[in-house]
C-alpha positions in Angstrom: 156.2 -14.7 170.0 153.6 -11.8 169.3 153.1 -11.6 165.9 152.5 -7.5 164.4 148.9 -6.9 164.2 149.3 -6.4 160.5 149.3 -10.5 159.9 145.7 -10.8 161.5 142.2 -10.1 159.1 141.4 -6.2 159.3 137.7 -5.2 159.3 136.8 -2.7 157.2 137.6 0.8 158.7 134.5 3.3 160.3 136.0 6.9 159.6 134.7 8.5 162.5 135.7 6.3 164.9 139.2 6.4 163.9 139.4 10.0 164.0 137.7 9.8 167.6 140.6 7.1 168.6 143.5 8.5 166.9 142.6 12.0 165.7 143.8 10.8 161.9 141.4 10.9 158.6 142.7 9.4 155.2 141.7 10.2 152.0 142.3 6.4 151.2 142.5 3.6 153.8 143.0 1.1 151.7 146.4 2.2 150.2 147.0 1.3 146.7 148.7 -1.7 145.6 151.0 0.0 143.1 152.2 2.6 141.2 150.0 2.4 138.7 147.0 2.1 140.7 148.4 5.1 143.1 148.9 7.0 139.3 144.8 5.9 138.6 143.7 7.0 142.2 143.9 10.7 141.4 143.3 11.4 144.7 146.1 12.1 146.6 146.9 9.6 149.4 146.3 12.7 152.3 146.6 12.1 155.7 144.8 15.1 157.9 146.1 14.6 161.8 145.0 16.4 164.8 147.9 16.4 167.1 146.2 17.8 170.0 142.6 16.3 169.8 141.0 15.6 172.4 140.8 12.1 172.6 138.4 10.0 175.3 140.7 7.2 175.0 144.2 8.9 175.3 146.5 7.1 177.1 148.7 9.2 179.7 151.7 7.9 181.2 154.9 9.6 183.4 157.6 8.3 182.0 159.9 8.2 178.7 159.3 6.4 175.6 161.6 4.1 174.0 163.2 4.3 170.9 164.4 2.1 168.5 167.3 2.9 166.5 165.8 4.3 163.6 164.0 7.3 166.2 160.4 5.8 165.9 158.5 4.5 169.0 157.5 1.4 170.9 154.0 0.9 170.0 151.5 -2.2 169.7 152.0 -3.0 166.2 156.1 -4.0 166.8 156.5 -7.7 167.2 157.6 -9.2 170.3 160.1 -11.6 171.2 158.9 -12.7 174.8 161.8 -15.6 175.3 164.5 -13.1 174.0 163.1 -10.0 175.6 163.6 -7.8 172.3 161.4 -5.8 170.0 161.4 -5.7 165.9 160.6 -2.0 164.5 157.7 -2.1 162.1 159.4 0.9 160.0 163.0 -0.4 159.5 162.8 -3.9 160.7 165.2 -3.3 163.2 165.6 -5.7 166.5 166.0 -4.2 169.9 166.5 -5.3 172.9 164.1 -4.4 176.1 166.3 -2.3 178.9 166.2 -4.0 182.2 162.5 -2.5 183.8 161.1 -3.9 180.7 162.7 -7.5 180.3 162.0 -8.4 183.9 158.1 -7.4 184.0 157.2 -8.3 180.3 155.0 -11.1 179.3 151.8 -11.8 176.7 149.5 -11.9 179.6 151.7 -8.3 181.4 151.9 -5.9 178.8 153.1 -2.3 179.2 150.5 0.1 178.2 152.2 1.3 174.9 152.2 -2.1 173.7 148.2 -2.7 174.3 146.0 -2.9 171.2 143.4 0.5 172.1 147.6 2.4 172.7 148.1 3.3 169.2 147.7 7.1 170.4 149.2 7.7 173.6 150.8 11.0 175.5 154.0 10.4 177.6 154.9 13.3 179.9 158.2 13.9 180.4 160.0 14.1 183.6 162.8 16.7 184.5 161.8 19.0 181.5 159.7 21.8 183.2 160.2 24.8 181.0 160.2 28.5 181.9 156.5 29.8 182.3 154.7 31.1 179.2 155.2 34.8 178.0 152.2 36.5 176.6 152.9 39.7 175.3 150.2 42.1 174.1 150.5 44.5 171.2 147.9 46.9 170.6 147.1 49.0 168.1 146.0 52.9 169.6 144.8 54.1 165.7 141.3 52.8 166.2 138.3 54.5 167.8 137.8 54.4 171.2 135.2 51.8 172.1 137.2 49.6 170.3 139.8 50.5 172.6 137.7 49.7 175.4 136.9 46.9 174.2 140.4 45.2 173.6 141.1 46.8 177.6 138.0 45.4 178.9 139.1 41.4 177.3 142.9 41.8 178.1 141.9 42.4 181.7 139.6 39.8 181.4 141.7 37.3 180.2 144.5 38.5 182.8 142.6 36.4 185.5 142.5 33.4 183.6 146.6 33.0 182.3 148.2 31.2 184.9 149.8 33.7 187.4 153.3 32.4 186.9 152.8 33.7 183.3 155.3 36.7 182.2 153.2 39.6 180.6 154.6 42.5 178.5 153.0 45.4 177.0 154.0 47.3 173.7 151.2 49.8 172.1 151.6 51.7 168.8 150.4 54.6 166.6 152.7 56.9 164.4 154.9 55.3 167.2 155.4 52.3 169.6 156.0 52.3 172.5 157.0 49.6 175.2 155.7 49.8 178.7 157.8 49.1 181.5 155.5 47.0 183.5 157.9 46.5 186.5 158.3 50.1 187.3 155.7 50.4 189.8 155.6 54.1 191.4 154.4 55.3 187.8 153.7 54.7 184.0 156.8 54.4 182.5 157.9 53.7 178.6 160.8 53.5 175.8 159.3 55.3 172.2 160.9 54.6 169.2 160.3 56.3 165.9 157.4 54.2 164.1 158.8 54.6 160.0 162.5 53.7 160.9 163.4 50.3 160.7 165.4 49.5 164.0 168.5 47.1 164.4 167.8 44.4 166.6 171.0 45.4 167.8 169.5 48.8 168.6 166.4 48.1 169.8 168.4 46.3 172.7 170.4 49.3 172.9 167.6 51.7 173.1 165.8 49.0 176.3 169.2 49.1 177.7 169.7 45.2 177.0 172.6 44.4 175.3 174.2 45.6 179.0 172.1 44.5 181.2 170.1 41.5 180.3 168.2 41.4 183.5 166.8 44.4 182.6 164.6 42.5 180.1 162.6 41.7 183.7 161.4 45.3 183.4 159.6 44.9 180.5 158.2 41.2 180.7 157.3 40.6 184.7 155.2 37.5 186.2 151.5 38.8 186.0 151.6 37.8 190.0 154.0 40.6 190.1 152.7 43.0 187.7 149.0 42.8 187.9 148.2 46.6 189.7 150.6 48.3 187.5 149.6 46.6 184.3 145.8 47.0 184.7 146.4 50.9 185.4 148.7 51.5 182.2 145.3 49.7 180.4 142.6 51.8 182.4 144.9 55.1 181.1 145.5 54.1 177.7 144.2 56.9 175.3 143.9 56.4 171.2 147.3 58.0 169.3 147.0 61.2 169.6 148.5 62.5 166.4 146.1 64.3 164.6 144.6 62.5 161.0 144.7 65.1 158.4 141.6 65.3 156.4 141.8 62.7 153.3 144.7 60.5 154.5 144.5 57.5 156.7 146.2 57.3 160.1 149.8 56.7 160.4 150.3 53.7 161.6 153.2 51.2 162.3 152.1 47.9 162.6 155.5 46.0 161.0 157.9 48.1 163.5 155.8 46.9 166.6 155.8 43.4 165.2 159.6 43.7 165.1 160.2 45.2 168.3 157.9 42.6 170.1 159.1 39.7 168.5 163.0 41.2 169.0 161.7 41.6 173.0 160.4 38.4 173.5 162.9 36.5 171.6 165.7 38.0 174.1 163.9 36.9 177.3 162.1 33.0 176.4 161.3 30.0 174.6 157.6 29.4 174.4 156.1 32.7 173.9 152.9 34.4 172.6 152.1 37.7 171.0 148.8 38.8 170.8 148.9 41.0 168.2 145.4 43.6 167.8 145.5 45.6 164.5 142.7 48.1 163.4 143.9 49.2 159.7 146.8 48.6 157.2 150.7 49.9 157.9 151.3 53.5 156.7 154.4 54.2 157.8 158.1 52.7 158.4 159.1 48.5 157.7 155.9 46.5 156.5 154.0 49.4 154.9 151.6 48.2 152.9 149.8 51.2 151.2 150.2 55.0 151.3 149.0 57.6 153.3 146.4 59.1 151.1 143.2 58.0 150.8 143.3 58.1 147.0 145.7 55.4 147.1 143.6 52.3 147.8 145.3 49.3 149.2 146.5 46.4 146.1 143.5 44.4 145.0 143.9 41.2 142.9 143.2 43.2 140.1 146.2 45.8 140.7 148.3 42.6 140.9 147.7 41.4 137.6 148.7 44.7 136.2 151.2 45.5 138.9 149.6 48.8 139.0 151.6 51.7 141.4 150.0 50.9 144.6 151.3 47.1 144.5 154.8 48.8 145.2 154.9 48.0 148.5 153.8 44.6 148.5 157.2 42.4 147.3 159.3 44.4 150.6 156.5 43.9 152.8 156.3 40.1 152.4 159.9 39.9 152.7 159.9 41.7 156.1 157.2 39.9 157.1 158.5 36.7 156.4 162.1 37.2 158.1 160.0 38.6 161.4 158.0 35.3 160.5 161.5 32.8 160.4 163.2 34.8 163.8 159.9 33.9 165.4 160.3 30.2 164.8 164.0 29.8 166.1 162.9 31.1 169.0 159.2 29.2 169.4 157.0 32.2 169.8 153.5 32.0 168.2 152.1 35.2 166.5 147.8 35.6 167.2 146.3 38.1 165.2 143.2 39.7 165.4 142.2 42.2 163.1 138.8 44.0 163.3 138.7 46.7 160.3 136.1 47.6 157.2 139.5 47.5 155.1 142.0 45.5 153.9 145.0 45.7 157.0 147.9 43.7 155.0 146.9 40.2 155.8 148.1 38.8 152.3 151.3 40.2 153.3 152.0 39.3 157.0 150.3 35.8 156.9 153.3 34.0 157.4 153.8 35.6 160.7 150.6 33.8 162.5 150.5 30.8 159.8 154.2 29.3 160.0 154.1 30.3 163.9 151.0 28.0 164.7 148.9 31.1 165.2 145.9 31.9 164.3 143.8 34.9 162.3 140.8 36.2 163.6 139.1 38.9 161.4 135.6 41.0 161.7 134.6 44.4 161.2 134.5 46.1 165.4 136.5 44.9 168.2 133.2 46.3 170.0 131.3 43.3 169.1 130.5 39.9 171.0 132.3 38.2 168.2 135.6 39.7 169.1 134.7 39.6 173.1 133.6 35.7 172.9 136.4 34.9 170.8 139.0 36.4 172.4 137.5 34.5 175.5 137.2 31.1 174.3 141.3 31.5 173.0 141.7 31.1 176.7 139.8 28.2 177.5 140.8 25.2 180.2 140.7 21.8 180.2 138.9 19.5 183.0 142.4 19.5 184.7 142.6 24.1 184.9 145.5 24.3 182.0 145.1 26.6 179.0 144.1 24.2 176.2 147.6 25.5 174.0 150.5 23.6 173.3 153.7 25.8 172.2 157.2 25.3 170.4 155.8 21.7 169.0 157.6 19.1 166.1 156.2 16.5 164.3 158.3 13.8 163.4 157.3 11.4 160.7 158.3 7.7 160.1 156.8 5.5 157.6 157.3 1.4 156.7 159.5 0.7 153.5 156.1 0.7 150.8 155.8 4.3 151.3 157.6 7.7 151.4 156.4 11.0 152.5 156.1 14.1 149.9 155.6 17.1 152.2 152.9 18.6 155.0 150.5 21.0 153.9 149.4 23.9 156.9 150.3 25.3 159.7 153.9 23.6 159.5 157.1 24.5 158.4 159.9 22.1 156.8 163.0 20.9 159.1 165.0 19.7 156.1 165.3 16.2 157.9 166.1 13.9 154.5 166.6 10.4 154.4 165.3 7.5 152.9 161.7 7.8 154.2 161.2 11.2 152.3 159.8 10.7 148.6 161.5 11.8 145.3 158.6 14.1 145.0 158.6 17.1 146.7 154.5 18.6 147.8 154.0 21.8 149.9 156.7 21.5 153.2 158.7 18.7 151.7 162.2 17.1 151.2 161.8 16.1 155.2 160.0 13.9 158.0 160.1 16.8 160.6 158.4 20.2 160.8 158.1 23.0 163.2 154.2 23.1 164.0 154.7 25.8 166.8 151.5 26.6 168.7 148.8 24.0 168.7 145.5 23.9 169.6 142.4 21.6 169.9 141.8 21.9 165.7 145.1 22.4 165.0 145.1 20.2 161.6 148.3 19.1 159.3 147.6 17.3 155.8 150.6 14.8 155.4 150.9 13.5 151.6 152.3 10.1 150.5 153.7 8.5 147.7 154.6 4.9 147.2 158.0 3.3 146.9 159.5 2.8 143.6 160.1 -0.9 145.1 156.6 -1.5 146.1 155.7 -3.1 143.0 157.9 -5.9 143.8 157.1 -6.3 147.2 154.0 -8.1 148.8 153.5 -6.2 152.3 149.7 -6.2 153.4 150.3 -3.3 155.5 151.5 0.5 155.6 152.0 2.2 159.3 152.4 5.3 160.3 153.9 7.2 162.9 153.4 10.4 164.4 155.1 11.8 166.8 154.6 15.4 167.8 157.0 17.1 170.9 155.3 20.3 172.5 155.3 22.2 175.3 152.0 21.7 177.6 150.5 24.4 179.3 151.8 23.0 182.9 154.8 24.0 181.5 156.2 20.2 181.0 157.0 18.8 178.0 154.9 16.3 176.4 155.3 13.6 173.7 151.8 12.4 171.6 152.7 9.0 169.4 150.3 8.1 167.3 150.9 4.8 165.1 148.2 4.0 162.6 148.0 1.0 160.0 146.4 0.7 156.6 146.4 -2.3 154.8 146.9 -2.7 151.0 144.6 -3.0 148.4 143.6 -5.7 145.9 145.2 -4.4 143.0 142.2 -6.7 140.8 139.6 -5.6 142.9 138.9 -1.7 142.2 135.9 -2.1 145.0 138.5 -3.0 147.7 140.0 0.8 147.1 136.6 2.3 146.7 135.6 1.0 150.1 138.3 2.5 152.0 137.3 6.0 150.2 136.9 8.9 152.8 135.1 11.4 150.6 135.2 14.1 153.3 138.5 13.6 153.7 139.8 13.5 150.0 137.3 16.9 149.4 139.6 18.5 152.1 143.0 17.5 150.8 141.6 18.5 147.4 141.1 21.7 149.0 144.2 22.2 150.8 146.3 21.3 147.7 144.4 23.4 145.6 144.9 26.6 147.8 148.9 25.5 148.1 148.6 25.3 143.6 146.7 29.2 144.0 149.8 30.6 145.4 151.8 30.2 142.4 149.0 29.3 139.8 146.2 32.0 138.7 142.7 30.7 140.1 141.6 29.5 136.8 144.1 27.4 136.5 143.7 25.8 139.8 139.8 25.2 138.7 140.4 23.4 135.4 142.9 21.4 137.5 140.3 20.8 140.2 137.6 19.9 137.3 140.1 17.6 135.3 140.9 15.8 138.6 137.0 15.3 139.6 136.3 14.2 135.8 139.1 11.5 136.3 137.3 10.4 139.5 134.0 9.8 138.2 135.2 8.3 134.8 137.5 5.6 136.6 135.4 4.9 139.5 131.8 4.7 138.0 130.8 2.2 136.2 129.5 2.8 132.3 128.6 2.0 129.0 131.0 4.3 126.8 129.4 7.4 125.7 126.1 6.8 127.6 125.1 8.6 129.9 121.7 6.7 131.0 124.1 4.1 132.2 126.4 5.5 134.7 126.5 4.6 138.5 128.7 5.7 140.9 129.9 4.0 144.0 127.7 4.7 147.2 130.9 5.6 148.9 131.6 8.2 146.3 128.5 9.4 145.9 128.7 13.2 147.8 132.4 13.6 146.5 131.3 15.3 143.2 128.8 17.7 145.3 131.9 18.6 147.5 133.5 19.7 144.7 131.0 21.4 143.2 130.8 23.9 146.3 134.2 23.9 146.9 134.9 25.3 143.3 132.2 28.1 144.1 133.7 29.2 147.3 136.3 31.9 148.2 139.1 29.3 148.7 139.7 29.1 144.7 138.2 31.4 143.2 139.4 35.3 144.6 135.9 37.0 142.1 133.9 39.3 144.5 136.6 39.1 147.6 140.1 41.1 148.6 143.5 39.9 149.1 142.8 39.8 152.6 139.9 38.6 152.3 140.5 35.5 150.2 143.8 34.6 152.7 141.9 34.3 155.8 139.5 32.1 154.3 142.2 29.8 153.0 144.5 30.6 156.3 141.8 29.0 158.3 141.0 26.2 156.0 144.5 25.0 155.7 144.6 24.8 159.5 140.9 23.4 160.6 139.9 19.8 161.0 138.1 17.4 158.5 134.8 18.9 159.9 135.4 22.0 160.2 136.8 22.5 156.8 133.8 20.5 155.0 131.5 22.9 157.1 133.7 26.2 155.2 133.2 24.4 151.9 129.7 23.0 152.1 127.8 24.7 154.7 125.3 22.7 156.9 121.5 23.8 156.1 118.9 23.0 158.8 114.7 23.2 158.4 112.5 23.9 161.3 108.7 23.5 161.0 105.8 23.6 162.7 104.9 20.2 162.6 108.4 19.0 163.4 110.8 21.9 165.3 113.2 19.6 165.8 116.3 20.8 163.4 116.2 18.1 160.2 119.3 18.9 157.6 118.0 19.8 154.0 119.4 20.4 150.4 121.4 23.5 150.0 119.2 24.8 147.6 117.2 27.7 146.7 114.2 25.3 146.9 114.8 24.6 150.4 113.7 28.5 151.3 110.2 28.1 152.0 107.5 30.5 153.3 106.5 28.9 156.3 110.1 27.2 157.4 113.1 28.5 159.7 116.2 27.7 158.1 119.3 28.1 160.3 122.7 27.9 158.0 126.1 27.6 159.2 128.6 28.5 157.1 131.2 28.2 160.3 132.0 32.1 160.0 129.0 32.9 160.3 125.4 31.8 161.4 122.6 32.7 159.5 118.8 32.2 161.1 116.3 33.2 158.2 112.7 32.9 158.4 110.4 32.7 155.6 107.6 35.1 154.4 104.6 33.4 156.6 106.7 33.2 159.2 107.9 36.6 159.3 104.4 37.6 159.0 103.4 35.9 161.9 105.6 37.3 163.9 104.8 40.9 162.9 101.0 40.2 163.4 101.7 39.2 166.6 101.2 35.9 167.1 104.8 35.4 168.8 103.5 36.8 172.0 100.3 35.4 172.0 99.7 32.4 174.2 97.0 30.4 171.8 99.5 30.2 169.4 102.4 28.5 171.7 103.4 26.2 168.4 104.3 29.7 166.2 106.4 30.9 169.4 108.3 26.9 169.3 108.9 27.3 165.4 110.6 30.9 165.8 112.2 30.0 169.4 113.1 26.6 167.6 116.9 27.4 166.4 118.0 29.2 169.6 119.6 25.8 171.1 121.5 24.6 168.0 123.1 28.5 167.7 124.1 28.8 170.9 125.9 25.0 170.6 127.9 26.2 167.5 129.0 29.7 169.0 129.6 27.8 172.3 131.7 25.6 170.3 133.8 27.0 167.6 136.8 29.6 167.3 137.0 31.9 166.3 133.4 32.2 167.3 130.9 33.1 164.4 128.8 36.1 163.5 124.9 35.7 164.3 123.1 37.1 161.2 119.2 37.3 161.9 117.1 37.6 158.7 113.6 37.2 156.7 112.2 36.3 153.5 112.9 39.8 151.3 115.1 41.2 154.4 118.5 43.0 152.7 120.9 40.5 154.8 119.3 37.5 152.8 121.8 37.4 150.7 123.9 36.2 153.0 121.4 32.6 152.6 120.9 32.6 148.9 124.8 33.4 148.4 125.2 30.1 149.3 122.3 27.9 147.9 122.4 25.9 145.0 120.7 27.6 142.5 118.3 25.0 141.2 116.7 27.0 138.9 116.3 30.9 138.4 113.5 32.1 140.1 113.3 34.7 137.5 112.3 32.5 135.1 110.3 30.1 137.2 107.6 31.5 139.2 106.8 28.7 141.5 109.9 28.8 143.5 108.6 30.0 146.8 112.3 31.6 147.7 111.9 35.5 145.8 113.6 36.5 142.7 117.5 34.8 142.7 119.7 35.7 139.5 122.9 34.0 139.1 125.5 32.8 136.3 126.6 29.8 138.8 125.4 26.5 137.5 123.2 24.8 139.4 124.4 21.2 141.4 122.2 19.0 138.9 123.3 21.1 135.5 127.0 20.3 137.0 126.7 16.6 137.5 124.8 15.9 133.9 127.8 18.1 132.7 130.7 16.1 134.2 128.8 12.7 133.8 128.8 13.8 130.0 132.2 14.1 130.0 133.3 10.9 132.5 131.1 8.5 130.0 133.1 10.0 127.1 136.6 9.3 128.7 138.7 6.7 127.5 140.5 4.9 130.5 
């Protein structure tokens, strides 16, 4: 008989390479032995999984899975009876007998590939399940100047010869109204209007398309692109900007929420598995979803208008409710909301984000859709994997099944709760909880879900050496098949005398980014502050439990080498703009924590510490420094990635070179390297990331600086120190080393 993997010594786990195998980072991977000791963790146990990572070692079979009784999945940790031809579940102990294909092949030396020890992730593809094709259905907004216009034309029609040509297209633009094109009408341009500020029916708007009769009219309006491609590029070459006139002081009138609801009513009709692409250049003015008034003098709600629930914060309780209902329709019927929004203003994001977050969508915002960051980004959101599909998944579920030691307390991200209860799901209810299944929608290479995890009330009593883990995540692959990922992990217990045996398995980058995560979920209902102290009790609690200390002195502290960056994490995570909202807007401060909430493990630590690189002459190569105001020295390149944007900065003797002319001049080849130096590692990360970042070229003294020194550690104050090489720098923060004597202060002073 095979014994379960989880009765044979387990070396102690790399991070990395378990993400690279099974696309999974813990906060803990050596679970806690008890309740207590899960109590005195104060981290919670997070789980951050990648559903659709791209995996070197993925396993990819054509055939069906099978199931035990309990709904988990045959995988290499299940113990197998060879003589008896049966299987024992690992999550409910179940026994279950191998159908006939199985019993008759099956040996310990002729093992089926789930069953193989590098198979705990694998990918089934499922036979007889081809889907309708995709539908990708464009909304545009026509309130926005017109090379911005061009510009949306110019990467629709791009992108047009990328989608595969079985796709169905649709086309709906909107001003004061919105109208939707009739793409199948060939001898002309030919559209339906309907009245921007009224809030339609869906029972009239597929009235008003002639629907509700005559459903295969909805062919008119979304067409194969193979079909439509002539008609649908000339209705894009002719499209003009509204043409109702702006009166002096107000802003444009614009109807963003009705053109959501019309699409989304449209596309809902016709398919499963859609997309809307939805391309907004200001805030609603007019009719469902408004989120500020017309005149000028009204500005859009701030955080501060919240607070005092000021006049113009009227519209803001009805627009998340419409919002939100658009929002739920969109995931009965698996369509995926994309937004990209390219304004100087505030356009309502705080109050539509449900729409693209709950939907598996994503939010792209920037300043001009004329701009390569809109143009590359919009690209790369078609991208193709090695075998020519679009590197999407759509309509996907995660199902969740955990051994007996453990329960599962919610998902945190781009999910949304199923209400699947039973005796897996914990007592205690965290973000998307009370369930083991949630609607993920549209997935993409990054896609990222924090799972959280309590233990058993029973598992004081019982001796397991192992927890395991299943994922198992049902989507819709671009080839129009469906596909089924399982991924099984195991962690093993921890000595519950032997404090080292948990700090070993601590994943500092990890437990930063479910710190994160639950923090922004706590800042929806919980004023920043509030989220801070609890961030700063929590970190406090780390440090005074897990370093080791004389009581009340501070000359004797250590700190586990496995701990040791967690408290800097922290540091910069509680000076971004995912807690604290100072200095930022509504919108502002959601897209940040949108795309946090939905990014991997590196990714996110990139958002919340941003990478600092030095380039010098006597070593060009790119070397990573401190993020610190020290590191901005005259004669250096610093390149900083902050992953929305990319800052190259060179300092004063550098910059002086350059305009003295010694760039261009061949004896000095080495100042030309230096400059020339950075050019390769930014084009890797705009080549690499979406939504693609914004290049930011500056100098020692140069006005977009600040974009640099916003985000050092401020060391000291240059002010008040004169041999800091970096320019004047005045801030309140604290700097990194003030911080740690501070909490080190406080940890030695604890009582545990």
């Amino acid at each position: 008989m095979q014994q379960p993997q989880g009765q044979q010594p387990i070396q102690p786990i790399d991070f990395y390479q378990e993400e690279y195998k099974d696309a999974v980072r813990m906060s803990w991977n050596t679970l806690p032995a008890t309740k207590l000791q899960s109590t005195r963790a104060i981290v919670p146990m997070g789980c951050l999984y990648t559903p659709m990572k791209d995996l070197e070692s993925l396993v990819l079979v054509q055939y069906s899975p099978l199931y035990c009784k309990c709904g988990a999945i045959l995988n290499p940790y299940n113990q197998i009876d060879f003589r008896n031809k049966q299987w024992t579940c690992v999550f409910c102990s179940c026994k279950n007998m191998f159908p006939k294909h199985y019993a008759d092949h099956i040996t310990e030396t002729q093992l089926p590939a789930e069953l193989k020890k590098t198979s705990t992730t694998m990918e089934y593809i499922l036979a007889n399940q081809q889907a309708a094709p995709t539908t990708f259905l464009y909304i545009i907004d026509t309130c926005i100047p017109q090379e911005d216009l061009q510009a949306i034309r110019d990467s629709i029609q791009q992108s047009l010869s990328i989608i595969p040509p079985d796709s169905q297209v649709g086309l709906i633009t909107f001003g004061r109204n919105v109208f939707v094109h009739e793409l199948g009408f060939q001898e002309c341009p030919k559209c339906y209007s309907f009245k921007g500020s009224k809030d339609y029916t869906t029972q009239q708007i597929l009235e008003m398309l002639q629907v509700s009769t005559k459903p295969e009219i909805l062919k008119r309006f979304l067409v194969p692109l193979s079909e439509c491609e002539f008609s649908f590029n000339s209705i894009l070459d002719d499209l003009q900007c509204d043409p109702w006139p702006t009166l002096p002081g107000e802003r444009e009138v614009r109807a963003n929420g009705s053109a959501l609801k019309i699409g989304s009513t449209l596309v809902e009709s016709a398919t499963q598995f859609s997309k809307i692409l939805f391309f907004v250049g200001g805030p609603c003015t007019t009719g469902p979803g408004q989120v500020v008034g017309l005149k000028l003098e009204e500005t859009i709600r701030s955080y501060l208008d919240m607070q005092k629930e000021n006049p113009n914060t009227q519209y803001l309780q009805k627009a998340k409710k419409f919002y939100n209902e658009i929002a739920q329709r969109a995931i009965k019927a698996s369509l995926t909301v994309d937004i990209f929004a390219f304004t100087l203003d505030q356009f309502g994001l705080l109050e539509m984000k449900q729409i693209a977050e709950k939907t598996g969508g994503v939010v792209v915002m920037q300043e001009k859709f004329d701009s390569d960051v809109f143009k590359e980004t919009y690209k790369k959101l078609f991208d193709k994997d090695a075998s020519g599909f679009l590197k999407m998944g759509f309509g996907s579920k995660i199902d969740l099944f955990v051994s007996k030691d453990i329960k599962v307390q919610g998902g945190v991200g781009p999910c949304i709760s199923l209400k699947k209860a039973g005796p897996m799901v914990s007592e205690v209810s965290l973000g998307e909880g009370g369930t083991t299944s949630w609607y993920t929608g549209g997935l993409d290479r990054n896609s990222t879900i924090l799972f959280l995890f309590d233990l058993s009330s029973t598992k004081d009593t019982s001796f397991s050496q192992c927890a395991y883990i299943q994922f198992v995540t049902m989507y819709r692959h671009s080839s129009r098949l469906q596909r089924l990922r399982v991924t099984t992990i195991q962690r093993r217990f921890a000595d519950h005398n032997n404090i080292m045996d948990m700090i070993r398995g601590f994943d500092q980058e990890a437990a930063c980014v479910t710190m994160a995560r639950v923090g922004i979920l706590k800042a929806e209902s919980e004023e920043s502050i509030e989220v801070l102290k609890w961030l700063d009790r929590s970190l406090i609690r780390v440090v005074a439990r897990f370093g080791s200390y004389r009581k009340d002195d501070v000359s004797s502290f250590r700190f586990p080498q496995e701990m040791m960056m967690y408290p800097q994490f922290m540091y910069h995570l509680r000076r971004s703009h995912f807690i604290t909202t100072f200095g930022a807007s509504p919108d502002e401060t959601t897209f940040y924590r949108a795309s946090l909430s939905r990014e991997s493990v590196q990714n996110a630590l990139v958002m919340i510490q941003p990478a600092l690189l030095q380039y010098t002459i006597d070593d060009p190569a790119a070397n990573a420094v401190n993020l610190d105001i020290q590191s901005m020295k005259p004669d250096v390149v610093l390149l900083l990635d902050t992953y929305f944007n990319v800052v190259v900065w060179n300092g004063e003797n550098v910059q002086k070179w350059i305009e003295e002319g010694y760039y261009d001049n061949p004896e000095y080849e080495y100042v030309k390297e230096l400059i020339d130096a950075p050019n390769s590692d930014v084009q890797y990360i705009l080549e690499d990331r979406f939504p693609v970042p914004k290049l930011i070229k500056t100098y020692f003294g140069h006005g977009q600086e600040r974009y640099l020194k916003s985000r050092v550690n401020p060391s000291v104050n240059t002010v008040q120190n004169e041999n800091v090489e970096s320019g004047n720098y005045i801030t309140d923060d604290a700097s990194l080393k003030v911080f740690t004597d501070h909490l080190i202060r406080l940890a030695v002073q604890t009582v545990q």
